[in-house]
Every structure is written in C-alpha cells, then in structure tokens.
C-alpha positions in Angstrom: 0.0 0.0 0.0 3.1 2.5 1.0 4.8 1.2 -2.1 2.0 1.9 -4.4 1.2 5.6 -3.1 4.9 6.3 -3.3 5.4 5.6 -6.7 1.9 7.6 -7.8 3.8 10.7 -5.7 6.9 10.7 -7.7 5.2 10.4 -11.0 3.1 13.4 -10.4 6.5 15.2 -9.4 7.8 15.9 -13.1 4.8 17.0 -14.2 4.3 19.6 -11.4 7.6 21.2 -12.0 7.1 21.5 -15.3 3.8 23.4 -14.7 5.4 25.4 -12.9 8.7 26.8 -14.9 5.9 27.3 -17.7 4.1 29.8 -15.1 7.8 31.3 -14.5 8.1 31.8 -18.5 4.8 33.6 -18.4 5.4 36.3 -15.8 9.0 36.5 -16.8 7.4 37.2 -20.3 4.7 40.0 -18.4 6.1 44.1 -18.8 7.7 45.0 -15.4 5.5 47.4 -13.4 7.1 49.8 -10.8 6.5 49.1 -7.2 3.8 51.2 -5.1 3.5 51.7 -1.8 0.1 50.5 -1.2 -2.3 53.6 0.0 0.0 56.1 -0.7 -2.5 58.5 -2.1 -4.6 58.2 1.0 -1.5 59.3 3.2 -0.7 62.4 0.9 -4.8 63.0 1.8 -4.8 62.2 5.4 -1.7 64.9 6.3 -3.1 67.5 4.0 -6.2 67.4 6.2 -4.2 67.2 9.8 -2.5 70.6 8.4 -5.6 72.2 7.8 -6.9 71.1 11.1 -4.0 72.1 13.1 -4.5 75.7 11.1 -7.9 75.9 12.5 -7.1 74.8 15.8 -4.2 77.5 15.9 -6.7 80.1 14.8 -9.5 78.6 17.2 -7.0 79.3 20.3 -5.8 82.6 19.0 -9.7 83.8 18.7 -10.4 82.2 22.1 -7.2 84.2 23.8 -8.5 87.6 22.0 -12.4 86.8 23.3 -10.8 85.7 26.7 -8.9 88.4 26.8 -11.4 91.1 26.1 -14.1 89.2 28.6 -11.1 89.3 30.9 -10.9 93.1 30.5 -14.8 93.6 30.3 -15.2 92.4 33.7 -12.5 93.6 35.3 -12.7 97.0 34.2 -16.2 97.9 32.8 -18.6 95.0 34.6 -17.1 95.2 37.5 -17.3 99.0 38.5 -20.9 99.6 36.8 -21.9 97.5 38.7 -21.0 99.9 42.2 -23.0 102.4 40.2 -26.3 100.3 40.4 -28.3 100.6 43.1 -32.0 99.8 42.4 -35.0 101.4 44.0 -38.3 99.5 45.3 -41.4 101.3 43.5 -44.3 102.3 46.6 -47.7 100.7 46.9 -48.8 104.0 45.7 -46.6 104.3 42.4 -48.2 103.3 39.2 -47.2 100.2 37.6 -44.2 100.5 35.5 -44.1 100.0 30.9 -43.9 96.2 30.8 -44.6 96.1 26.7 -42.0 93.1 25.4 -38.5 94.6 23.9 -36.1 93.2 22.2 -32.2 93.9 22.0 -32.8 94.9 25.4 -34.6 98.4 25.3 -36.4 98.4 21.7 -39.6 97.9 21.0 -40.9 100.5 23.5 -40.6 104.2 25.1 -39.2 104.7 28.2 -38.9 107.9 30.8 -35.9 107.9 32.6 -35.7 110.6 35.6 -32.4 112.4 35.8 -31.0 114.6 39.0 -28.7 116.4 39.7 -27.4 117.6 43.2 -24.5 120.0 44.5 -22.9 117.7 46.4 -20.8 120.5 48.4 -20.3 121.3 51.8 -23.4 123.1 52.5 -24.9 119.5 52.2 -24.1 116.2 53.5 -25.1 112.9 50.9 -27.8 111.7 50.5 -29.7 114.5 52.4 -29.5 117.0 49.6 -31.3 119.1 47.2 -31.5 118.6 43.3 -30.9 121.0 41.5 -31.7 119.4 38.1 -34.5 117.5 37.5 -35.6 116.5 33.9 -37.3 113.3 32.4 -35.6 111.6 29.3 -38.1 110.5 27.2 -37.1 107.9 24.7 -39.0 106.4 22.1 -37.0 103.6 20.5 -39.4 102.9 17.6 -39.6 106.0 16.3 -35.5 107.3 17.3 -36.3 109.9 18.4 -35.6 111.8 22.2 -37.3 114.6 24.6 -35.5 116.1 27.6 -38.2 117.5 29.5 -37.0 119.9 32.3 -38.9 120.7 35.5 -37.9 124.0 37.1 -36.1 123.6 40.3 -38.7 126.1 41.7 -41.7 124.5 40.4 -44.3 124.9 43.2 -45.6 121.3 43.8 -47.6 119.2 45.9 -45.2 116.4 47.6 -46.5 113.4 48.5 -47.3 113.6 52.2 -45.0 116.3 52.7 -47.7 119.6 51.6 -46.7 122.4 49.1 -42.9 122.4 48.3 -40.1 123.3 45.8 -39.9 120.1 43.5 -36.0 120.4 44.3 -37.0 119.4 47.6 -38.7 116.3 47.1 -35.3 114.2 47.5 -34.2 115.8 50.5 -37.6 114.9 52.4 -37.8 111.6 51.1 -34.1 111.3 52.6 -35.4 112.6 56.0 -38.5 110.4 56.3 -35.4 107.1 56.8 -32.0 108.8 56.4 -31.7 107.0 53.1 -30.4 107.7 49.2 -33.7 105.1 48.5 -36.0 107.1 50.4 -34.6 110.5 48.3 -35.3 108.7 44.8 -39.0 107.8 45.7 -39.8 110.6 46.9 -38.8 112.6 43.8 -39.8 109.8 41.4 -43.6 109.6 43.3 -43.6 112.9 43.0 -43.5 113.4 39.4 -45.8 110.8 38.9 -48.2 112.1 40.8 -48.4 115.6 40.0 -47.4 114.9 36.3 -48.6 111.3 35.2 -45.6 110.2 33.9 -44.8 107.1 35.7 -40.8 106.5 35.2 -39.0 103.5 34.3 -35.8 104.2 35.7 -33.6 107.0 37.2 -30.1 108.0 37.3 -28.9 110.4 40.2 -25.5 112.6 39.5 -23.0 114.4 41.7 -22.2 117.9 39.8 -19.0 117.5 40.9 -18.4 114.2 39.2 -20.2 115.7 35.8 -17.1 118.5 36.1 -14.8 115.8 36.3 -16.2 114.0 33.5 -16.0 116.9 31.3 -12.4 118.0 32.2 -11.1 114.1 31.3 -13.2 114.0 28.2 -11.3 116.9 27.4 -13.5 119.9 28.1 -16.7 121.1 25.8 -17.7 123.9 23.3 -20.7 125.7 23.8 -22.1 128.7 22.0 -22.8 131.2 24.9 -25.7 133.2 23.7 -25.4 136.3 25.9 -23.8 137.4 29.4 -23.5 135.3 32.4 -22.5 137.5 35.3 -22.9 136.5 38.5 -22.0 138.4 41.6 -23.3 135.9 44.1 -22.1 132.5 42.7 -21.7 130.0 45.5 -17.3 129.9 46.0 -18.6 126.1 47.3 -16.5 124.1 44.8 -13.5 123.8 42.7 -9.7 124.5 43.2 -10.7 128.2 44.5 -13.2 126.9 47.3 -13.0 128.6 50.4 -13.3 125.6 53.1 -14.3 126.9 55.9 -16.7 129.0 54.8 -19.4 126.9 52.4 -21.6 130.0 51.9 -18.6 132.4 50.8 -19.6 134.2 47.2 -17.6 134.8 44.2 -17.9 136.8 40.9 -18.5 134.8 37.9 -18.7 136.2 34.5 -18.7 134.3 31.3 -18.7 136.3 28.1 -21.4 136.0 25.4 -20.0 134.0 21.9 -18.5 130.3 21.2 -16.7 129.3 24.2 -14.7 126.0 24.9 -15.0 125.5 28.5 -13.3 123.0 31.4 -15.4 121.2 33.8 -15.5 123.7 36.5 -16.4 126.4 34.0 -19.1 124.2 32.6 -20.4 123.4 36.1 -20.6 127.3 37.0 -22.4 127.6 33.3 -25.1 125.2 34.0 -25.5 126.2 38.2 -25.3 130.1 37.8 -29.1 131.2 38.4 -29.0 135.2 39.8 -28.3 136.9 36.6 -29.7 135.3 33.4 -31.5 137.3 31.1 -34.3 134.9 31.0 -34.2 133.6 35.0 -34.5 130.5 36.4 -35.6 129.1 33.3 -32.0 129.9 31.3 -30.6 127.7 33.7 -32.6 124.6 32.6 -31.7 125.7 28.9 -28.2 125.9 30.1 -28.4 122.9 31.4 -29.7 121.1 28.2 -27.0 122.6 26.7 -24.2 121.5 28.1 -26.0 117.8 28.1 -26.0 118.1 24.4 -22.5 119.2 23.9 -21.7 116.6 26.3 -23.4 113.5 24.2 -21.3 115.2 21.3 -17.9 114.3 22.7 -18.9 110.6 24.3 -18.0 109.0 20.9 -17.1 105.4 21.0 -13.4 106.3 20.4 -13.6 108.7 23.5 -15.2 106.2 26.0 -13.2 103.3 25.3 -9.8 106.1 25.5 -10.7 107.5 28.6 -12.9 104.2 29.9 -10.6 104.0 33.0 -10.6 107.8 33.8 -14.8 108.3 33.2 -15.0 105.1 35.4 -13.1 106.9 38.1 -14.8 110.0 37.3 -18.1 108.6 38.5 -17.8 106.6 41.2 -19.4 107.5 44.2 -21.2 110.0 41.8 -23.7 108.1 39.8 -25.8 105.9 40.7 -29.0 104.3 38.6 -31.4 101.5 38.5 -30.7 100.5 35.0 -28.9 97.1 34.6 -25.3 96.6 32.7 -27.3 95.7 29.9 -29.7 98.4 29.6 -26.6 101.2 30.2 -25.0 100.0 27.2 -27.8 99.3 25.2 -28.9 103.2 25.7 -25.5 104.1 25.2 -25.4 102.6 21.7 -28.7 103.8 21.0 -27.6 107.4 21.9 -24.4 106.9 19.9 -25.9 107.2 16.5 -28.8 109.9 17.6 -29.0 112.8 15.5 -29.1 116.3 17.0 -32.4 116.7 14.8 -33.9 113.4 16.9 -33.8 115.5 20.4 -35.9 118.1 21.8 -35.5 120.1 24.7 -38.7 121.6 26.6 -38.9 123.6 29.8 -41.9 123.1 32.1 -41.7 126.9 33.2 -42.6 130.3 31.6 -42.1 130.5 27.8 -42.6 131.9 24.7 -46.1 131.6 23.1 -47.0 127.7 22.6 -44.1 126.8 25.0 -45.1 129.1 28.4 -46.1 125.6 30.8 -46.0 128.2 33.7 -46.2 131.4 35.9 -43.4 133.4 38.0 -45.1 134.1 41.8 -44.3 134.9 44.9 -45.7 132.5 47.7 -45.7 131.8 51.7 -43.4 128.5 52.1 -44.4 127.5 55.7 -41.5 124.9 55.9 -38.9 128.0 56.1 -41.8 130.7 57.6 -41.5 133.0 55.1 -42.2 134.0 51.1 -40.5 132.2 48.3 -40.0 132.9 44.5 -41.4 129.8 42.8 -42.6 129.1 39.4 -46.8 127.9 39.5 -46.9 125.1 36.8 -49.6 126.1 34.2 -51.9 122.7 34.0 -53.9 123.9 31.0 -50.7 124.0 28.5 -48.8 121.5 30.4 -51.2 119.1 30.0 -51.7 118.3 26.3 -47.9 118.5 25.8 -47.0 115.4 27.8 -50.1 113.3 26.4 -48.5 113.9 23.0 -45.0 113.3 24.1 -45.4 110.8 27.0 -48.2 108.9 24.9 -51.1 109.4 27.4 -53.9 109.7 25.3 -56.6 112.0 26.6 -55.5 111.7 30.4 -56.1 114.3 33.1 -52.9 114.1 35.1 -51.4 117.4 35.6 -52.2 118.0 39.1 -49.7 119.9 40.4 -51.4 121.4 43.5 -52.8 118.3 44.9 
C-alpha cells in the first residue's frame, strides 16, 4: 500500500515542475510594473487634512485668547465698577405700575422715561440729604429714534406726597429725612413726578455735579455757544480749586462772556448752576443745562469712551448711581451713539414763549422756612396736552400739580 502511493507521488512530481517553470516563462514574459506603496494617495490626503486642522485649531486658540482676553478686561474694568454704580430702588404701593410692553435687543420695541437729577454735592450739604438742582425726564422712544429732555424747574411749586406744598427740588431731601436714606430721596422725587405729572418713570439715574465737572475736564472739556452774558456776583465759592473751606456759603464773581466758548469742567459746572443773573431767569438755567448735556453727548464718541474708559470710570464713582442694569446702560448708550441732533428736543416746564409758556413766576408763603418764596406755578392747561403727545397718554387728566 506504502509502495504503491509512493510511486503515484513521484510520478506526479515531473509534471508539477514543469507546470510550474511554464508559469515562471509567463510572468517573466509580463512588462515590469514599478513598485507602489500601497495607499500612498490616501497618506498624501490624510496629512493634508491634519495641516488644515491644526490651522484651525491655531486660529480657534488665537480667537479664544482675543475673546478671553477682552471678557477678561470687560469684567475687570467695565462690569465690574458699573456694577458699584447700580443701586436699584423698590417702586411704593402707591406708584403706578411700570411700561412692561415686550422689547427686544434689550430696550427696543418700546418708550421709556428715565428721571435724571442732579445735586450739588458740596459742603453746604451732607449725601444723600441734599437738594436737586436738576431734574428732567428723558423721554425715549426707541421705535420712532427719536428723544425729549423734558426739564422741571427747580422752583416749580408742587404738591409732595405727604409732605404739603414744596419746591420740586426738595422732594429728594424729604424723602431722605422720612429714613435717612439715598432710597427714600429717589421715591420721593420719582412719586412725585408721577403724581403731580402722570408720567410714571421707568428708571432714574442720580448725579453728583462734581463728578459731571470731572467727567468733562477728562473728556477733554466742551464747546458751547454762549448766547449772551453770564455774570454772577453771588455764585456760590462752594467748589473747585478756588473753594474757600471753611466758609461753604462764601460768594464769588462769575462772568462768562457771550459767543462760542470751549469750557473746562468747572467752567461748565458754573455755566449750568449760575441762576441770579440770566436774562431769562431760572428758566436759562434749565436751557443751560440742556445745553451742556448736548454738547456733552457730542464728545462721548465710541473712540472717546473706550480712550478714557478708566478715567470716566473713576470719574463717576461714588457720583452716579442708577437702576438701569449693565445691559440696559449699554444698550442706551449705543442707541444714543448714533442719535441725530435733529432726533432731540429740549422743553422747559416753566414760563415761555407763546406755545411753550407751561407756567407762571409768583411769589408765595413756604411754611417749611416761615416766610415767602419765589417759585414758578406750573400752568396745568398747557402743560397738559404736551405730555399726552409726548409721553403717549392719550386723553388723560394728570397734571395735578397742587394736589
């Protein structure tokens, strides 16, 4: 059996051998073909693609550093001190219900009246129990881009909540004295707009004069277009580098000559506080203080803030403080930014020229002090229909100015 399978093995041999040298013959016969590396093509590909990637990634890091970088400075020097300038304000039972229509991009969509003051804070007075000695409702209307400054005469004669017939600039100072607080001072003032006006405010913002000078003097000083005389032999010598300071009720001379006039923060202050000898009385002051406002918004350019963004921040702390939120500031800000001068209109609630007189000069008996004061008598009849065009209330009988 071995024997026989033996023998059919080694005849089969020959023949495989030659099979095979005839299969050598043929691919020995076949055109050579260079060798490949196999997937070579697909390498090239796959480090082409991890060059773009680590491109990307490069840029990806280099655009995270800038963004971190510029949160980094965001919050340590603009989120960070705005927020010592917010201090919000609970609205009374009696206060009307604020705007609540939906906005978008944070204040469009809707018109809002923002209550600004202004108070000497000099050394006849000790914060928060002081007077203001600008009060003036912003009125803006985001859909149609357009603003009002509304001024109310420091002297208006006005009926404050619980408090009787007063000067409007007192209105902060009581609301101080009822609980010794800044709160106290802004709803006071606020309720007392609202109440003798019908315009219910959104918001508020209270300013130092003193900080406003600084402001002015790091931004740089402002031009103004002085229409006539300012001369003032009884200008409180209270503030500035030639303040007496033992003697907060010494008087100075101020005179400020008619014409185009580029002025520093002090001479801006005494500009917009001088009230004994204006052509026009009490009521140039208001203008002058609109004024100055505008000339102000005119040099708080986008290239100006973010220059001086340090300084202004510096500026205003511990003399601003406001209820609107980070986002709101800088959402108005913008808005402001690319306001025309045509888009803003300044009224005075006082006496006036023909459609514009909302009021009367008088002489009255202020029982708080025991004795007459000069005070301007809001006139209801014109005042009225003016703020239901402007402040959108319809047909509404608000103006109640005497209580």
């Amino acid at each position: 059996m071995d024997d026989e399978t033996t023998q059919k093995l080694s005849a089969s041999a020959p023949k495989d051998e030659a099979q095979q040298s005839e299969n050598g013959r043929q691919y020995a016969d076949q055109p050579t073909r260079p060798l490949t590396p196999p997937n070579k093509g697909k390498r090239r590909k796959t480090r082409r693609g991890r060059t773009i990637l680590t491109i990307l990634l490069l840029l990806v890091l280099a655009l995270a550093g800038v963004f971190a970088t510029g949160y980094y400075y965001f919050m340590t020097t603009i989120s960070a001190p705005i927020t010592h300038f917010i201090r919000p304000v609970a609205r009374g039972k009696d206060e009307p219900v604020i705007n609540t229509t939906p906005v978008y991009d944070t204040i469009k969509g809707r018109s809002w009246n923002i209550l600004l003051m202004g108070s000497d804070n000099d050394q006849k007075y000790t914060f928060p129990a002081v007077l203001t000695q600008v009060m003036m409702v912003i009125h803006v209307d985001t859909t149609q881009n357009s603003v009002y400054m509304v001024s109310i005469p420091r002297d208006s004669w006005v009926s404050v909540p619980g408090n009787g017939m007063h000067k409007i600039d007192q209105a902060f100072l009581l609301g101080v004295n009822q609980n010794n607080t800044f709160e106290g001072g802004v709803q006071l003032a606020r309720t007392t707009i609202e109440k003798d006006y019908g315009i219910t405010i959104d918001r508020y913002a209270w300013v130092g004069l003193s900080g406003f000078a600084k402001v002015i003097d790091t931004l740089g000083g402002v031009d103004i277009d002085v229409t006539h005389p300012i001369v003032d032999d009884t200008y409180p010598d209270d503030t500035g580098q030639g303040a007496t300071p033992n003697d907060p009720f010494a008087f100075k001379r101020l005179y400020l000559p008619p014409g185009p006039q580029h002025l520093t923060g002090e001479q801006a202050l005494e500009y917009v506080r001088s009230r004994h000898a204006d052509l026009v009385g009490d009521i140039g002051r208001t203008q002058r203080q609109q004024q100055v406002l505008t000339a102000l918004k005119q040099k708080l350019t986008v290239a100006s803030i973010l220059n001086n963004l340090p300084g202004l921040i510096k500026d205003l702390t511990g003399q601003v403080y406001t209820d609107l939120s980070q986002d709101e500031m800088i959402a108005f800000a913008n808005f402001g930014r690319v306001l025309t001068g045509q888009s803003i209109q300044r009224i005075t609630l006082g006496p006036g020229p023909a459609d514009q007189n909302f009021g009367n000069y008088a002489s009255v008996y202020d029982p708080s002090i025991g004795s007459n004061q000069d005070v301007v008598i809001p006139n209801c009849a014109a005042i009225q229909p003016f703020i239901n065009r402007v402040f959108e209330l319809n047909d509404a009988q608000s103006c109640n100015v005497t209580g």
